[in-house]
VOLUM-317122 format. One record per residue: residue in three letters; residue number from 1; x, y, z of N, C-alpha, C in turn. Coordinates in nm, 3 decimals. Example, Ala and Ser with C-alpha at 12.3 -4.5 7.8 and 13.67 -1.06 7.14 Angstrom:
BEGIN
R bator gumar     n.u     n.v     n.w    ca.u    ca.v    ca.w     c.u     c.v     c.w
R   Ala     1   1.319  -0.569   0.780   1.230  -0.450   0.780   1.320  -0.330   0.780
R   Ser     2   1.285  -0.225   0.708   1.367  -0.106   0.714   1.290   0.003   0.787
This chain:
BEGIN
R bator gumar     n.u     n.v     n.w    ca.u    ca.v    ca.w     c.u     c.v     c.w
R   Unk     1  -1.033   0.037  -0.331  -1.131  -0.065  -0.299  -1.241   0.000  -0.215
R   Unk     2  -1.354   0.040  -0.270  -1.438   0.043  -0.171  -1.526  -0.061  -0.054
R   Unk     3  -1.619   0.039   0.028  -1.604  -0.068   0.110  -1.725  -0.183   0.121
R   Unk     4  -1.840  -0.208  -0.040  -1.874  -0.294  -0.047  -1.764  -0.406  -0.062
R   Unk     5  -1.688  -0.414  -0.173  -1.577  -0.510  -0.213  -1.497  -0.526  -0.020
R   Unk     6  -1.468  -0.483   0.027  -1.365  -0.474   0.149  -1.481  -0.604   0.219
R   Unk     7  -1.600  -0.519   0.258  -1.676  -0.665   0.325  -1.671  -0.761   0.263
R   Unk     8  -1.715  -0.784   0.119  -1.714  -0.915   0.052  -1.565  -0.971   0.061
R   Unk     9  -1.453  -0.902   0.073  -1.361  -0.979   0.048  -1.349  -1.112   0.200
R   Unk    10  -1.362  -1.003   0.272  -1.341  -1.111   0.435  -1.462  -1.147   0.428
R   Unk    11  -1.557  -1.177   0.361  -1.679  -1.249   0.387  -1.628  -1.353   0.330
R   Unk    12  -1.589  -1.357   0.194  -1.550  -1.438   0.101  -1.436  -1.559   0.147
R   Unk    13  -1.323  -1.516   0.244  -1.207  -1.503   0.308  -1.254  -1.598   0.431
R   Unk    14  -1.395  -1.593   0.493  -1.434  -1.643   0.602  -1.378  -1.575   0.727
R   Unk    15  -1.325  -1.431   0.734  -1.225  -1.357   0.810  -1.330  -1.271   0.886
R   Unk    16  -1.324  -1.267   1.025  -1.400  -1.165   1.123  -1.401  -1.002   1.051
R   Unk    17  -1.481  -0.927   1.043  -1.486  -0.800   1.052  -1.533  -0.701   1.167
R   Unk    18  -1.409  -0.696   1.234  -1.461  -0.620   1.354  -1.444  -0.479   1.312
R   Unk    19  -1.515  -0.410   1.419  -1.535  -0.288   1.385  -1.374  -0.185   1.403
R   Unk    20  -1.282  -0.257   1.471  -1.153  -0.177   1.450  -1.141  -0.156   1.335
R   Unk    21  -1.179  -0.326   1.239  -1.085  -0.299   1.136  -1.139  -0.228   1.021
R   Unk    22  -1.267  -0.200   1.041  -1.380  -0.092   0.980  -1.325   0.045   0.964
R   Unk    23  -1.302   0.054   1.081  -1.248   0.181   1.137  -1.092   0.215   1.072
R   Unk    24  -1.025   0.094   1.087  -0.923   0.180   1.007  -0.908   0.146   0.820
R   Unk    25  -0.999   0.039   0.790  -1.030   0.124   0.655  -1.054   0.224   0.617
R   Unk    26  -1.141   0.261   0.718  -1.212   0.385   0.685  -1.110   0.532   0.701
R   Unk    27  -1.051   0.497   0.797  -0.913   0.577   0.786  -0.815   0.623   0.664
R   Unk    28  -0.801   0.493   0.638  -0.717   0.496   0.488  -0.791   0.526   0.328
R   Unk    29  -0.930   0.529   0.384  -1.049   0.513   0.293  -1.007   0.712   0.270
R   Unk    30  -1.062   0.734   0.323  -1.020   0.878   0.346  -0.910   0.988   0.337
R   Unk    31  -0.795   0.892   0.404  -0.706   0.967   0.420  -0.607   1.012   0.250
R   Unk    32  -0.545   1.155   0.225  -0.542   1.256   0.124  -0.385   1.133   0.066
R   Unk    33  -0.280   1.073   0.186  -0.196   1.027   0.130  -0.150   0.898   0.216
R   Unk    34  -0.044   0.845   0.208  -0.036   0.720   0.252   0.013   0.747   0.410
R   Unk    35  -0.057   0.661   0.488  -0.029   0.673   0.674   0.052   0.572   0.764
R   Unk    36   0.094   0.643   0.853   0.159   0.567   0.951   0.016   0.493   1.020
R   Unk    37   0.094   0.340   1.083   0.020   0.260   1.180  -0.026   0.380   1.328
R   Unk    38   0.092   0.530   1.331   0.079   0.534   1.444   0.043   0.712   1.426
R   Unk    39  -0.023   0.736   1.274  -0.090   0.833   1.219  -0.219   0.791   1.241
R   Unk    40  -0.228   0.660   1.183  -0.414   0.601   1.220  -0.449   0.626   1.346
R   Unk    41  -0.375   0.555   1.427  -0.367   0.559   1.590  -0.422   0.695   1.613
R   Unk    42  -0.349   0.808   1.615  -0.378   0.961   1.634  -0.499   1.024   1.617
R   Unk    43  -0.542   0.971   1.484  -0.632   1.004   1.415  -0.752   0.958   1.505
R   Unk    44  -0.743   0.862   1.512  -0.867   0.734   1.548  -0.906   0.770   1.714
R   Unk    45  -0.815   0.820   1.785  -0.795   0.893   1.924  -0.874   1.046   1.885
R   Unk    46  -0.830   1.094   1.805  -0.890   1.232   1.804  -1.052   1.206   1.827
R   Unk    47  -1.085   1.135   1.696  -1.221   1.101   1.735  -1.278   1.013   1.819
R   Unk    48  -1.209   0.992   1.928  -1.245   0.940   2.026  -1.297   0.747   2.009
R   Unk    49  -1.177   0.732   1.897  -1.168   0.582   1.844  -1.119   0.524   1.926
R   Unk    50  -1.082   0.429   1.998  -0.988   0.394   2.141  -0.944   0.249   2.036
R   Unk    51  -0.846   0.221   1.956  -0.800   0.097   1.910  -0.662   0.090   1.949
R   Unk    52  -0.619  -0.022   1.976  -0.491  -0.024   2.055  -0.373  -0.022   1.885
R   Unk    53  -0.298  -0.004   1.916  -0.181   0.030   1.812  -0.117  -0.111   1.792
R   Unk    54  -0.134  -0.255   1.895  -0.066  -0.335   1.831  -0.208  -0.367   1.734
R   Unk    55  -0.330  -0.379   1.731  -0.470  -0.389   1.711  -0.416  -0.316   1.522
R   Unk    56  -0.395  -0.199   1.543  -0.373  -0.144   1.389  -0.280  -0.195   1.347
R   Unk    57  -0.151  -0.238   1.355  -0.035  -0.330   1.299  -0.103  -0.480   1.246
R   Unk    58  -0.194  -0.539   1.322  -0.197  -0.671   1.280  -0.314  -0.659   1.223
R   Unk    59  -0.380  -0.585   1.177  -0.492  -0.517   1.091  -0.435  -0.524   0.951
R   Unk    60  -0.314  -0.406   0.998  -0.267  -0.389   0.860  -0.185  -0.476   0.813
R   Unk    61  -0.167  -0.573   0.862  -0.040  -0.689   0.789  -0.173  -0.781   0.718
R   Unk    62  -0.281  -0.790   0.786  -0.402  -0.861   0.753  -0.414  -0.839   0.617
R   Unk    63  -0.465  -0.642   0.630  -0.465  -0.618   0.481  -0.369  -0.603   0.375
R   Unk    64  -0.261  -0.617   0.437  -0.155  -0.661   0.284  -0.153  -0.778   0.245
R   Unk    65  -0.184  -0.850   0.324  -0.159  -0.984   0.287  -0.293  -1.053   0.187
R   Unk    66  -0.391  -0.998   0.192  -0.509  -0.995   0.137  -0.511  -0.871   0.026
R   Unk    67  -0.383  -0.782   0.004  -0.384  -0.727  -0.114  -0.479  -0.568  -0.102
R   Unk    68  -0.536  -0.580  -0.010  -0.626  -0.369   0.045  -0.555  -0.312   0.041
R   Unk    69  -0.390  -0.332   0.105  -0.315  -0.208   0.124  -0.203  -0.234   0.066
R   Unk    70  -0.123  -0.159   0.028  -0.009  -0.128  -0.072   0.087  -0.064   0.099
R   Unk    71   0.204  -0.126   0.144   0.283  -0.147   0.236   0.398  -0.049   0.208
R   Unk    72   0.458   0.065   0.194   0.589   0.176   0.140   0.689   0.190   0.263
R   Unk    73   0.803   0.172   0.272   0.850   0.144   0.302   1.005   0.216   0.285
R   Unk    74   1.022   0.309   0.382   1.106   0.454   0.337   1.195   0.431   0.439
R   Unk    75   1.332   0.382   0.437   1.391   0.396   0.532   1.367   0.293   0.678
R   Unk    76   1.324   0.377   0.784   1.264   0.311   0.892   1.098   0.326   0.872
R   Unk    77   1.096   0.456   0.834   0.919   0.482   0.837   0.850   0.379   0.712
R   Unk    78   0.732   0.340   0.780   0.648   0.268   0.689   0.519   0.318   0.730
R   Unk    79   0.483   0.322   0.620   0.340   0.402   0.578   0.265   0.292   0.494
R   Unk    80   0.141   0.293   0.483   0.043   0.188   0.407  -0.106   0.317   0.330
R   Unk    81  -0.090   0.257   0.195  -0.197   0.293   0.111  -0.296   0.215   0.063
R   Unk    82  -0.466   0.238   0.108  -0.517   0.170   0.059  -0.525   0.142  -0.109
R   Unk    83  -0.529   0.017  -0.153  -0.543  -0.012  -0.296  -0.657   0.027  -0.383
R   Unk    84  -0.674   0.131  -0.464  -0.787   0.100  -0.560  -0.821   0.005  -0.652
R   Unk    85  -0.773  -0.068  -0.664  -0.755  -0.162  -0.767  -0.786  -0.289  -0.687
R   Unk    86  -0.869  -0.397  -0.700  -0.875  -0.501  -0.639  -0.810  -0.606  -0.761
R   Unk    87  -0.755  -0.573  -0.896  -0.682  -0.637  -0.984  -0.538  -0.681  -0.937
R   Unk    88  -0.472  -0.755  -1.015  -0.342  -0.763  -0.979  -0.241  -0.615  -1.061
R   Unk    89  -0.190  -0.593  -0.943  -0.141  -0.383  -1.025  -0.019  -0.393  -0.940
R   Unk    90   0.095  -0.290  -1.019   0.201  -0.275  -0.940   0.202  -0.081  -0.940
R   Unk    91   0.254  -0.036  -0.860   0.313   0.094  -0.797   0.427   0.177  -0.817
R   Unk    92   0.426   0.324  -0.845   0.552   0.372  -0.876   0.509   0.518  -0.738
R   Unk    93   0.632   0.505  -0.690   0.645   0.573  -0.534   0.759   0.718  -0.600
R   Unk    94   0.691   0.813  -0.521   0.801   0.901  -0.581   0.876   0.929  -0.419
R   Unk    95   1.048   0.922  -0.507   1.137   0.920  -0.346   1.120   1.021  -0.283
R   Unk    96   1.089   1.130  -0.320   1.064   1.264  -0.278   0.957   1.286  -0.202
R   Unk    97   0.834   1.289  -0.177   0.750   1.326  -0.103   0.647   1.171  -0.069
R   Unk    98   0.693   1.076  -0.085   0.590   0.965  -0.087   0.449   0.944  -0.170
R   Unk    99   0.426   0.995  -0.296   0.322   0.973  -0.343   0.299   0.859  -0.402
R   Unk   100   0.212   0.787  -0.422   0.168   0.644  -0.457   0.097   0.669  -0.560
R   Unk   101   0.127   0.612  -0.700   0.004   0.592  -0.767   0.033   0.465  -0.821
R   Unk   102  -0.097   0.395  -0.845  -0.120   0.237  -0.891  -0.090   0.267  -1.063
R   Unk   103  -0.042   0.096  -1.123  -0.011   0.098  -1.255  -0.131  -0.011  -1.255
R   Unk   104  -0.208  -0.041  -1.336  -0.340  -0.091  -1.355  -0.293  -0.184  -1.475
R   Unk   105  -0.135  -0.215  -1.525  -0.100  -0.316  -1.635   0.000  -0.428  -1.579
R   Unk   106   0.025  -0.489  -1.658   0.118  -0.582  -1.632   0.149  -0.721  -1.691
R   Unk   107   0.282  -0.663  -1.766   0.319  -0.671  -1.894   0.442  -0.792  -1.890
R   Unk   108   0.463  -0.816  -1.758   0.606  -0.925  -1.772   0.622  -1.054  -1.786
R   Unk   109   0.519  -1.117  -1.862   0.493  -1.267  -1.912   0.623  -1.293  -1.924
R   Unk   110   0.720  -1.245  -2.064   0.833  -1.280  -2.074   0.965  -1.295  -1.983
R   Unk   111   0.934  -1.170  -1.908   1.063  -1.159  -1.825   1.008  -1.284  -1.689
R   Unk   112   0.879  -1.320  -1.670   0.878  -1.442  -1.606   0.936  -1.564  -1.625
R   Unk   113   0.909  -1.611  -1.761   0.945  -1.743  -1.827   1.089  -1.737  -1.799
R   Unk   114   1.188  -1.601  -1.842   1.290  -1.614  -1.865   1.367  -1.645  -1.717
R   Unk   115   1.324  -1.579  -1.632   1.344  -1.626  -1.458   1.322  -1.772  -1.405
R   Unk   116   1.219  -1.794  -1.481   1.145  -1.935  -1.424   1.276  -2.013  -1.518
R   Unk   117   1.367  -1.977  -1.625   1.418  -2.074  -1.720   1.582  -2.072  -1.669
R   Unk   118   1.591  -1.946  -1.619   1.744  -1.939  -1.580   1.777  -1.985  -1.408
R   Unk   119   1.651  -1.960  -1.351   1.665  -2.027  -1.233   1.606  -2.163  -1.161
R   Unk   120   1.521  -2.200  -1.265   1.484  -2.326  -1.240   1.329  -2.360  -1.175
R   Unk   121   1.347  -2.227  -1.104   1.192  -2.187  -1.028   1.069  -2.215  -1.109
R   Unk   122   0.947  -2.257  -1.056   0.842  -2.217  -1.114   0.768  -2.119  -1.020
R   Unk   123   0.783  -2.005  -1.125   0.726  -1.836  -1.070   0.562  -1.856  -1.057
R   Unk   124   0.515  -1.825  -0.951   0.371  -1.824  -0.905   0.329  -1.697  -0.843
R   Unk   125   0.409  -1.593  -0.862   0.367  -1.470  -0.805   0.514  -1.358  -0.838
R   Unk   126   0.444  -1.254  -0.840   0.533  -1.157  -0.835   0.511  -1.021  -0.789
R   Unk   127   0.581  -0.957  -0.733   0.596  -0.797  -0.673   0.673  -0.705  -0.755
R   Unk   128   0.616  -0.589  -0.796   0.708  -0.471  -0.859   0.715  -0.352  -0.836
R   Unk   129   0.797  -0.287  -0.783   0.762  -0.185  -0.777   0.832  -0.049  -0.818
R   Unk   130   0.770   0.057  -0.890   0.871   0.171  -0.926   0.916   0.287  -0.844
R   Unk   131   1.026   0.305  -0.863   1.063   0.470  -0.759   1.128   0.547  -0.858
R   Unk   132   1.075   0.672  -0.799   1.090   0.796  -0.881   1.077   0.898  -0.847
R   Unk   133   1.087   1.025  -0.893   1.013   1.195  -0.875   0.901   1.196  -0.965
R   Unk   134   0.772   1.215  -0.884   0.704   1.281  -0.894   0.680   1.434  -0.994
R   Unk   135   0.599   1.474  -1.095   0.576   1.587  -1.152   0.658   1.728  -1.048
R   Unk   136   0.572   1.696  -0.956   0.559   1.795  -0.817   0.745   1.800  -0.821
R   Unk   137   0.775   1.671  -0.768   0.895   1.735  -0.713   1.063   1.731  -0.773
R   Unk   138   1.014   1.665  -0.894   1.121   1.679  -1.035   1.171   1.838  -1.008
R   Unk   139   1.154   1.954  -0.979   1.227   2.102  -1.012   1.267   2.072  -0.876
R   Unk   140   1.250   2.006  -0.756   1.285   2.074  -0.648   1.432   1.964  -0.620
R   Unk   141   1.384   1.849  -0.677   1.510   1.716  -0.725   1.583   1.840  -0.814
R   Unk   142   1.604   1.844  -0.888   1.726   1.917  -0.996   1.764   2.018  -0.873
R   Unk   143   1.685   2.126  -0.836   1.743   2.207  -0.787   1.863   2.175  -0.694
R   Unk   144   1.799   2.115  -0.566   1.893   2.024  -0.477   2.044   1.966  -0.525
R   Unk   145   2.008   1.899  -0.655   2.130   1.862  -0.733   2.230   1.927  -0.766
R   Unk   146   2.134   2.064  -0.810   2.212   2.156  -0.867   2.330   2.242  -0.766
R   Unk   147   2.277   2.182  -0.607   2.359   2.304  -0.483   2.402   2.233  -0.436
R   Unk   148   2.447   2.097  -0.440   2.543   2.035  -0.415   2.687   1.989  -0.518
């Protein structure tokens, strides 16, 4: 999402844009892979950003909840990726090194109905997400396998 769409969205939203939360778009806007709340923090200090760390947590719950950031979730560590996609897209995470890339389809009309039919629900949303190895780290997965 760049960051015409990012203003329009909280314009759109009727949602304040303060300059923290500028700032840590712009963080994630940038940054090579997906970050800690308390990687931004670091970062944002180096350059002499002064935003308080509960300030980046409720930033970033802001932007998941509004769909900017893609939320990963490893264990205890959680890391957040901004979204390119302002579409509705789901994610395949590789377990190995954390890489994120967006799936830009989404194909489960059927397997909705059939949820909505066996459980009674009427489905109004859904989350998916894939895990896997990565190109990268598929030889270093086998290997590992292989020495145990």
């Amino acid at each position: 999402m760049n960051i015409a769409l990012f203003r329009n969205l909280f314009k759109e939203k009727k949602l304040s844009l303060s300059h923290p939360r500028v700032l840590i778009y712009q963080e994630l806007s940038n940054a090579v892979g997906p970050l800690s709340p308390l990687e931004i923090y670091q970062s944002l200090l180096k350059k002499s950003k002064k935003i308080g760390l509960t300030s980046i947590y409720r930033s970033l719950g802001l932007f998941e909840s509004l769909g900017i950031v893609f939320k990963i979730t490893n264990g205890s560590s959680v890391k957040y990726k901004l979204c390119e996609s302002e579409n509705h897209h789901h994610h395949i995470i590789c377990k190995a090194c954390g890489n994120v890339v967006e799936l830009n389809f989404c194909d489960i009309s059927d397997w909705s109905k059939k949820v909505a039919e066996s459980t009674g629900y009427q489905v109004v949303d859904h989350q998916l997400n894939f895990f896997g190895f990565c190109k990268a780290c598929i030889p270093l997965q086998r290997s590992q396998s292989a020495e145990r």
